[in-house]
N, C-alpha and C positions, 0 to 999 in steps of 0.2 A: 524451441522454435516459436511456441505461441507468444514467449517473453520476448522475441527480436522483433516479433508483428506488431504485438502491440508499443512495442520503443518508434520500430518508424512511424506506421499511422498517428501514434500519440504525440510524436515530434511533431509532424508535419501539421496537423490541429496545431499546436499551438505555436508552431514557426505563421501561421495567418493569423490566429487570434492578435497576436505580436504586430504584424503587418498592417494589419487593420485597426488595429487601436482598440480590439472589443475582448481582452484577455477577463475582464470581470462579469462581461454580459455573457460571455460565451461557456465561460465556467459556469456560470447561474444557470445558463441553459439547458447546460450536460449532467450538473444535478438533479434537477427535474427530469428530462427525459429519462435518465439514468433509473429513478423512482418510478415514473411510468411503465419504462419496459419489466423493470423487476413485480410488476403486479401484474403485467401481461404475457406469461410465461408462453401462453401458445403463438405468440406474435415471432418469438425466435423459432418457434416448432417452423413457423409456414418459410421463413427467409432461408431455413438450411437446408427444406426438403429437398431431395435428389430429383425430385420426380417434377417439379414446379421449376418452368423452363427459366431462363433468368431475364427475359421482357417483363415476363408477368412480375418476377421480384419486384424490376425497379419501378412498377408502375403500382406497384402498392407502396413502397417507397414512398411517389408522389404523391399518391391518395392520402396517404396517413398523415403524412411530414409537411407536406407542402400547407405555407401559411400558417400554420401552427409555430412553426421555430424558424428559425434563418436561414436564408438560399442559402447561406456558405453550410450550413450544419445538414441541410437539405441535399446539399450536394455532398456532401461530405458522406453521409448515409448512403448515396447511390454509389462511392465510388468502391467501399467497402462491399456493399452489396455484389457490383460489378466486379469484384475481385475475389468472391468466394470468402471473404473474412467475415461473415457476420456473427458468427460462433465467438470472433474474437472482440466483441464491440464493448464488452464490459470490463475487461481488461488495457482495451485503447483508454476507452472515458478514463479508469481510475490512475493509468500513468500521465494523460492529461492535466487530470487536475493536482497531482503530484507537482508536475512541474510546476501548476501555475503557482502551487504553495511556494516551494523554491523560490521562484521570481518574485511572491513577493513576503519574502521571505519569513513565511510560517512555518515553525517546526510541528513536528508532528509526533509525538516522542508516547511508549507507555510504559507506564511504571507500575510496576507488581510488589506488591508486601506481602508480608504475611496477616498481617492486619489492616482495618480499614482504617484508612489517615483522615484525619484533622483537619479542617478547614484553613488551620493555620500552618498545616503541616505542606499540605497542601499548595498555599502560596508559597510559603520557603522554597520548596521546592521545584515551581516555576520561576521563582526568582532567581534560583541559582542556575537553572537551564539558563534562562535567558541572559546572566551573566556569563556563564561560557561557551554559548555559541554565539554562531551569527544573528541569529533568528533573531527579528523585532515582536514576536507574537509565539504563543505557543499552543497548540492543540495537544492537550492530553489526556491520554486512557488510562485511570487509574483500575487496577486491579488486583486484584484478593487472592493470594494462593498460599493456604499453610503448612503446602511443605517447603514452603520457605523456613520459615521456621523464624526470621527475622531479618531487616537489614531491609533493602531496595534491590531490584534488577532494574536499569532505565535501559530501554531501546530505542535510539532516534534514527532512523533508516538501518542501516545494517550495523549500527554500531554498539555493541550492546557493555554497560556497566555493570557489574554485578558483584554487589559488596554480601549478598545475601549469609545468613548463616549455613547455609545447607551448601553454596556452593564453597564455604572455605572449608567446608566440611570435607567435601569431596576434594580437596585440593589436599589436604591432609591424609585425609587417605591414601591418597597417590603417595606421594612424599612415606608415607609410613610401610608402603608397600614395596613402592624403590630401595629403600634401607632396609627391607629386609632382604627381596630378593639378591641386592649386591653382597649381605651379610653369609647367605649363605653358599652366592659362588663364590666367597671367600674362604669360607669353612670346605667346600667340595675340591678347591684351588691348592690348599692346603694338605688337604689330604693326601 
């Protein structure tokens, strides 16, 4: 559910960012704010209270927001508010700015080793994303894990590579476990 809330409200930001021509200002905006709210953890305590009628919400809405950031980010914050979603506001921001990556067209991709890569390793390695996707840019999270054991895992949205040694490992295993369990309902077949 919380993943369909923040799809539409995160749509509909950035179907106006789009509208309006302010898809880079407004992403710059939802970062910072984004950084704001995550140091001001009791600011979500008072927007979800049960008890704090929802006039009072959107008028601290105004107080806080207003002239600070954009009538449309401003309104955008009361409309979430006036909908009981503010629990979901950090989830809207990050499929926001997802999309705005998309649009234009930054990848986002992280790649796990077992060891820590190279500078040169490093670039090969965005190079050759960049060579097989669409992406003009690429944002990546390198990462260190040795039970890999060796090899890369890449994940660029839900799409995950993984030449690691640990995962051909385990793909063997399978394969050596199939063969035997077929071997021995062959031997039980027989009998």
């Amino acid at each position: 559910m919380a993943k369909l809330v923040s799809k539409t409200y995160g749509d509909a930001l950035f179907e106006l960012a789009v509208e309006e021509n302010r898809v880079d200002s407004l992403a710059e905006e939802i970062q910072m704010l984004t950084a704001v709210l995550e140091e001001n953890k009791d600011f979500e305590k008072i927007m979800i209270h049960p008890e704090i009628p929802l006039e009072k919400k959107l008028q601290v809405v105004e107080d806080v927001f207003k002239g600070r950031v954009s009538d449309a980010l401003t309104g955008f914050l009361r409309i979430v508010a006036a909908k009981g979603r503010y629990k979901e506001l950090p989830g809207i921001f990050a499929y926001f700015i997802a999309r705005v990556k998309e649009y234009k067209k930054i990848g986002v991709a992280v790649v796990t080793s077992a060891v820590p890569l190279t500078g040169a390793q490093k670039q090969k390695i965005e190079r050759r994303l960049l060579d097989t996707t669409q992406y003009k840019t690429m944002e990546i999270d390198y990462r260190v894990d040795a039970s890999k054991i060796g090899g890369l895992m890449v994940r660029i949205g839900d799409r995950v590579v993984d030449s690691t040694v640990s995962s051909k490992l385990s793909a063997l295993t399978a394969s050596l476990m199939k063969i035997s369990l077929e071997s021995e309902k062959e031997g039980v077949q027989a009998s």
